[in-house]
C-alpha positions, 0 to 999 in steps of 0.5 A: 298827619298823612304821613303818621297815618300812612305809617299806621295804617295797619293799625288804624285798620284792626282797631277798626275791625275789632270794633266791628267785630265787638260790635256785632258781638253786642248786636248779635246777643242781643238779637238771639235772646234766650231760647224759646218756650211754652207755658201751661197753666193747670190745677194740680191736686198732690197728696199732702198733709199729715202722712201725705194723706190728705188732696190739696189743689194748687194753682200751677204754671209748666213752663217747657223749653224747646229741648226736652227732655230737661232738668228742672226747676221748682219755683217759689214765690215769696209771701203774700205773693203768687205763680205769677209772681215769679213769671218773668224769673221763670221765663228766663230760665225757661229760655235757658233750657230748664222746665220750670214748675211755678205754683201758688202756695196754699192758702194764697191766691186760687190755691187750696188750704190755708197757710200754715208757714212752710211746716213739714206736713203741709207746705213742704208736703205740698212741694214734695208732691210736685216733685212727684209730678215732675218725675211723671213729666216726659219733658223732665230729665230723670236721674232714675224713676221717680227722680227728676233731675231738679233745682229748688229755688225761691226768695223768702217764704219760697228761700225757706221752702226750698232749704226744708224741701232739700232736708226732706227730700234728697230728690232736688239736686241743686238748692238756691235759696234767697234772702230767707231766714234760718230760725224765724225765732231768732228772725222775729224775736232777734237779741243781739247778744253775742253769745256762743251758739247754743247748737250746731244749727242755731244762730248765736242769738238767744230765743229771748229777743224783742217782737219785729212788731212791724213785720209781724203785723205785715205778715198776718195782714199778708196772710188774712188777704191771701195774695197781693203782697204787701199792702197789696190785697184789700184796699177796702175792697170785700172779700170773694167770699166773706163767709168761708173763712174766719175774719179774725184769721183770714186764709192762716190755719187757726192754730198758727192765727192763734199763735199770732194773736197771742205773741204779737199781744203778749210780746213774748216767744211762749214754748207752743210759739217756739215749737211752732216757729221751729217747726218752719225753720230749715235750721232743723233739717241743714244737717240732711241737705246734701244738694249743692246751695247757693245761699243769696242774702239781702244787705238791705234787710230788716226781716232776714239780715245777714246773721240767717245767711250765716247760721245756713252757711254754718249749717249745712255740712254735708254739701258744697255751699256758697254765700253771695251777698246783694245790695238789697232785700226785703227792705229794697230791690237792689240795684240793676247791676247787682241784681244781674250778677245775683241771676249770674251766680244762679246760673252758673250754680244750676248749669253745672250742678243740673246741667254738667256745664262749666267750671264748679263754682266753687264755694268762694264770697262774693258781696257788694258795696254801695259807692253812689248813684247813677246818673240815669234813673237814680239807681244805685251804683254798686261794686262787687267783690269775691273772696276765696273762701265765706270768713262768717260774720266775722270777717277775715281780719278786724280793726280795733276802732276806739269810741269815746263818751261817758256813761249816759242816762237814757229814758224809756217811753211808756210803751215805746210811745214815743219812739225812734224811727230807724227804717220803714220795712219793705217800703223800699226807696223809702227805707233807704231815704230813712237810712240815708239820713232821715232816721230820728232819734228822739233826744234823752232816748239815746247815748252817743259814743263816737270814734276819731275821725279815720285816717283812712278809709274803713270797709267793714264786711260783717257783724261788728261787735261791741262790750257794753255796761248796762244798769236798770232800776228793774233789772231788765232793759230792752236797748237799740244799737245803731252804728252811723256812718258821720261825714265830715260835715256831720251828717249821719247815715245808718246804712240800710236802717239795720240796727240791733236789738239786745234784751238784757235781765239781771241788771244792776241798779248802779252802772258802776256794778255793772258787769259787760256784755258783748253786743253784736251789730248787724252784719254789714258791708259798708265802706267808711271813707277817710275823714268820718267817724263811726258812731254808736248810738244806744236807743230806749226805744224802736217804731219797728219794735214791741217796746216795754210798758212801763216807763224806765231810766237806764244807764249804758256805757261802752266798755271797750273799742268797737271791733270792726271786721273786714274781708280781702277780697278782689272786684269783680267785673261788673257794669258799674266797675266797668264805667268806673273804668271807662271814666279813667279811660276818658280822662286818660283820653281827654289830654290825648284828644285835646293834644291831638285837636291841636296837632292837627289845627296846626297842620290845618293852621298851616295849609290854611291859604293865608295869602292877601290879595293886594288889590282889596286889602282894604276892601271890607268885601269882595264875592266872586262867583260864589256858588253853593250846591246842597247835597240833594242837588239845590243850588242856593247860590249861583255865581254871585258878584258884588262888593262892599266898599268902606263908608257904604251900608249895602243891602242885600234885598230879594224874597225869602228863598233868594239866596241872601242867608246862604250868602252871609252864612258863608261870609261868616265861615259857617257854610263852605262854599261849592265855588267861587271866594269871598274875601275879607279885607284881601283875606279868604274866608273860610271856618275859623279864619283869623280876619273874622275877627274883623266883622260883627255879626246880627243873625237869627236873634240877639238872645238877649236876656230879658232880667238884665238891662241892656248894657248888662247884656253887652258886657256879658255878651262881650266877656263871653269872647274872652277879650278885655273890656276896654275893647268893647268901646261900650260907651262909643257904641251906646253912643252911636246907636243913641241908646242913651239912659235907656242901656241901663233898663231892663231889657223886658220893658224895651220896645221891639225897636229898642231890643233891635237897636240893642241887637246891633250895639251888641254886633258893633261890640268891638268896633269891627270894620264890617258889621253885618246885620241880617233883617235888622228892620224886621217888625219895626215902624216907619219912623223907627226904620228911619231912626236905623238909617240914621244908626247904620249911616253914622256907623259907616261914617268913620270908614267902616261898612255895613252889609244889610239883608232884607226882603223889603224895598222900602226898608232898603231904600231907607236905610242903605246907600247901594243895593244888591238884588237877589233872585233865586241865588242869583245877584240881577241888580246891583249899585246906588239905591238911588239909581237902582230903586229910584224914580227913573227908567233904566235897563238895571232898573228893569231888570232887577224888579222884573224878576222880583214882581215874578217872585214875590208878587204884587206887592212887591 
């Protein structure tokens, strides 16, 4: 090993350094941080309104970064939500060198105004006139006069912002918007038909569709609160002013309330609702974006789903435009890890496009798939992949998957009543349960058609699509499509709770006449491992949803595969790619180290002394000298002599700090002595010497376990030394510590006696030559004391020893034939107790007690 190590050491000593090196890398990111900044919070009255004509306060954060003169960032919040909402998004990019201007909408938490859903002369108007403010800010760096150099970023109702602001306003320099809709017709009254778009800018859905009534309730609720979140506002608790506004309509403008209360009543998408709706959506304006976008869209979202990613990306024409792909959204945060390659993709996106700095990001796809959970707090693990190029919710290649079953009957509910549960929008973790396989369907309300099981792995990454027959006795028919992952044991798992709604009119009453339409899924990026099967499930009726009134029988049939896109793509670095890597290191590794473990346990093995000393080969013990130091300078043991001979049970007596435990840890190879040997039958001692083997040990507690008997306890304990039963002797040391009847109780009902007799029948195992037994007589009685002598004396009888430790004289004298006095780790007595302890007068017996009445006082 030294000579290998002499040979190599040039290299054992650069590994060294590029540990180091990469070490302190680490340390120093870490300790430098992002770079400092100020926060300065005001009201800010902009010219806003129809024509711009009309004042409106909002409540407002500056933040300003060291360096000045900076590009900047215009920072929405999403809905229901509040300048500080975004605090710590605004903070990090403030610490990145941008001054970032944060606000509160109108109508939301101290802002002016009421909500009227981000339409051009209002919400949009009100951003246009922070823009303005920006570019009278000396700490914001300008292109020209009255042009600040700045992004416009936001997540959902800030997404949407941002998109309509750049149609606007050809000021903002750089767009990123996340998990936001393109047409919010389309996002709250979805039909999946796969139909061909009806406009450049326009999702390939048909505005007639089915109500999100769940999220449509969320958000006039949000709205009527005015700031919270979610659920977050209210609780019971009064308005701050309960008559400045309407308690029908809360902080919403009336007209867009009015609107609300009549779709949400009817079901319907009516033309003034439309007009509305379209007004909101940047779908109108993606033809004048000329800013770079980075479009960032959620894989767990049942409001947004990927299909407004797409018709955005499909939309702007005139600027470069990436799409990214996250494991969450409205439905769920998403996992850490993908979470910062998300903030990753953001800065590089505004450091080039704002700042001038690196590379272009160029317009590749980059997505991320599920593969499990992490260990430490039940996070998600993810693993992200990038593509040359966005291939659209059709993917780059797609996969024929063919589904088998009959044409079915399915019964609609009246009023949806009941209804099946596919997802819990916006209740995160919950969501995910639903999706992860507590989703219900309700049975004679739904159609099953299943794949084979697959021959090897699937990756859909997109929109799968479907044909499918449909009949109805009304000629319509509202339907729910699910796509299941189903795992070899039959567990079913809807990924992400997505699932796709289709309203269908004219309809024939007969299936057989039936004539097929295309259904398109939601988009996914999901991983089908080797064995599941894909299945498609046709529901009546959804708890998210507005369903039909009126009770109705239908009849569904697939006709055709299911069409499966997928996308090749590389992985991308990320954390949990870099563990997956790690791992294969570490099991790389462990063969490496096992063999290397042994490679020098053979060197150790063959430099270990393994030399008899002659004269005691037959000696259970001998100490000579035995000395130990500790590091802070106490000195445990000092010069200790004695022996144990065969037949004797010698106990090791002095007070608590005396040395007796250093002592019996060293004869046990746990402690390395300072000086001085301890041989066993001729042989050394040391950590792992084979003649240890020899000796039976009692220190510190037995551990017995107290549901099992006794003798269950000593097969246990002696199947855990990996040697053969019959080895044991069991009945030969039952026998011997008269444990009788009593080894086959539970060890909970024992006496304290009864556990240490057990204690030491557990040491004689094996019937070593020398037992050792470190205070066996602790807490017992006279008479159960003198029942231990009994055991011990029988043990030694047949040529075996016993070395015994104890603090107490009359315990010593009771149970052992010779003695050995400690004091302060030194040995000051030793021979038979009779002569050591006994009645009589002697210099030895001076001696040794002398020091002990010193240490350990009068009662002694």
């Amino acid at each position: 090993m030294r000579k290998w190590l002499a040979k190599r050491r040039a290299w054992v000593i650069a590994a060294a350094v590029l540990l180091a090196v990469a070490g302190g890398a680490f340390v120093w990111q870490q300790a430098t941080g992002p770079g400092g900044f100020e926060k300065h919070e005001e009201r800010l009255t902009v010219s806003s309104g129809p024509g711009r004509a009309e004042p409106i306060a909002l409540d407002t954060a500056f933040y300003v970064p060291d360096q000045t003169p900076a590009p900047a960032v215009l920072l929405a919040h999403g809905f229901g939500g509040t300048k500080d909402s975004v605090d710590a998004q605004a903070a990090e990019l403030a610490g990145a060198g941008y001054a970032v201007l944060t606000y509160t909408a109108r109508g939301f938490g101290e802002s002016e105004g009421t909500i009227h859903l981000n339409q051009p002369d209002f919400e949009v108007n009100d951003a246009r006139g922070l823009l303005d403010w920006l570019a009278g800010r000396e700490e914001v760096e300008l292109d020209r006069a009255g042009d600040p150099r700045v992004a416009a970023v936001g997540g959902s109702y800030g997404g949407a912002l941002a998109l309509l602001l750049a149609g606007y306003d050809e000021r903002v320099d750089a767009v990123v918007p996340q998990i936001t809709w393109n047409d919010l017709s389309t996002a709250l009254f979805p039909n999946n038909l796969a139909t061909a778009p009806t406009g450049p800018f326009e999702t390939d859905q048909p505005h007639d569709g089915v109500l999100k009534r769940t999220w449509a309730g969320l958000f006039f609720a949000t709205g009527m609160a005015g700031g919270g979140g979610f659920f977050g506002a209210g609780n019971g608790a009064p308005p701050a002013d309960p008559s400045k506004y309407d308690p029908a309509c809360g902080r919403w403008d009336p007209s867009v309330c009015a609107v609300y209360q009549r779709i949400v009543a009817s079901g319907e998408l009516d033309e003034e609702a439309m007009t509305l709706l379209d007004g909101a959506s940047p779908k109108t304006i993606l033809d004048r974006i000329t800013a770079p976008t980075l479009l960032v869209q959620g894989e767990a979202d049942t409001l947004f789903g990927l299909d407004q990613a797409d018709a955005n990306a499909r939309g702007i024409t005139g600027a470069p435009v990436r799409v990214a792909w996250y494991a969450g959204g409205h439905d769920a945060t998403g996992p850490e890890g993908d979470r910062d390659r998300v903030n990753l993709l953001t800065g590089q996106w505004l450091n080039h496009y704002l700042k001038g700095e690196g590379d272009v990001p160029g317009e590749s796809f980059t997505y991320s798939t599920v593969t499990g959970v992490r260990n430490q707090q039940l996070d998600m693990s993810t693993l992200g992949y990038v593509a040359d190029a966005y291939p659209g919710l059709d993917g780059s290649t797609s996969s024929a998957i063919a589904l088998s079953g009959p044409p079915q009957a399915i019964a609609s509910p009246p009023n949806g009543t009941p209804a099946a549960l596919s997802s819990l929008p916006s209740m995160g973790s919950l969501s995910s349960l639903v999706s992860s396989g507590l989703s219900l369907d309700l049975p004679g309300q739904f159609a099953a058609f299943q794949s084979e099981a697959l021959t090897a792995p699937l990756e859909i990454t997109g929109a799968p699509t479907v044909s499918v027959k449909a009949a109805s006795p009304t000629g319509e028919a509202t339907l729910y499509f699910k796509l299941y992952d189903v795992s070899d044991d039959g567990g079913a798992t809807l990924p992400n709770g997505l699932i796709a709604p289709v309203k269908l009119t004219g309809l024939p009453t007969d299936i057989a006449a039936a004539t097929p339409v295309q259904v398109r899924l939601p988009g996914i990026a999901h991983r089908f491992e080797a064995g599941h099967r894909l299945r498609l499930v046709i529901a009546t009726a959804d708890q998210a949803y507005a369903n039909p009134v009126e009770p109705v029988t239908y009849q569904v049939a697939v006709d055709g595969p299911l069409a499966a896109p997928s996308v090749t793509a590389d992985v991308l670095p990320s954390e949990d790619s870099l563990w997956m890597i790690a791992l294969i290191v570490v099991l790389i590794a462990i063969p490496g180290g096992i063999l290397a473990a042994w490679l020098i346990a053979r060197y150790r093995g063959r430099r270990r002394d393994r030399s008899v000393h002659a004269p005691d080969a037959d000696t259970p013990l001998v100490v000579s000298d035995l000395r130990k130091t500790y590091k802070d300078g106490f000195v445990a043991v000092d010069g200790v002599d004695f022996r144990v001979e065969r037949g004797q049970v010698v106990g090791l007596l002095g007070p608590n700090g005396a040395g007796k435990t250093t002592t019996l840890r060293t004869l046990m190879g746990l402690l390395q002595p300072t000086g001085g040997t301890m041989t066993v039958f001729g042989h050394k001692v040391g950590p792992g010497a084979p003649v240890l083997s020899r000796l039976g040990a009692l220190v510190e507690g037995p551990g017995l376990l107290p549901h099992l008997s006794g003798m269950d306890n000593l097969r246990l304990y002696w199947r855990s030394t990996g040697r053969p039963i019959e080895e044991a002797h069991l009945d030969e040391v039952v026998k011997i510590a008269d444990l009788g009847d009593r080894i086959d109780r539970k060890v909970r009902k024992y006496s304290h006696g009864m556990k240490q007799r057990v204690a030491i029948a557990q040491a004689m195992l094996g019937l070593p030559e020398l037992l050792v037994l470190d205070e066996p007589t602790d807490g017992l009685d006279p008479p159960q004391i003198a029942e231990m002598r009994r055991v011990l004396h029988d043990y030694a009888r047949d040529g075996r020893a016993v070395l015994v430790s104890s603090h107490l004289l009359a315990e010593v004298e009771q149970t052992c034939t010779h003695v050995v006095v400690m004091s302060r780790g030194r040995v000051v007595g030793a021979g038979e107790v009779a002569d050591v302890i006994g009645t009589g007068t002697g210099a030895r017996l001076e001696d040794a007690f002398l020091t002990l009445v010193e240490n350990v006082g009068s009662r002694t």
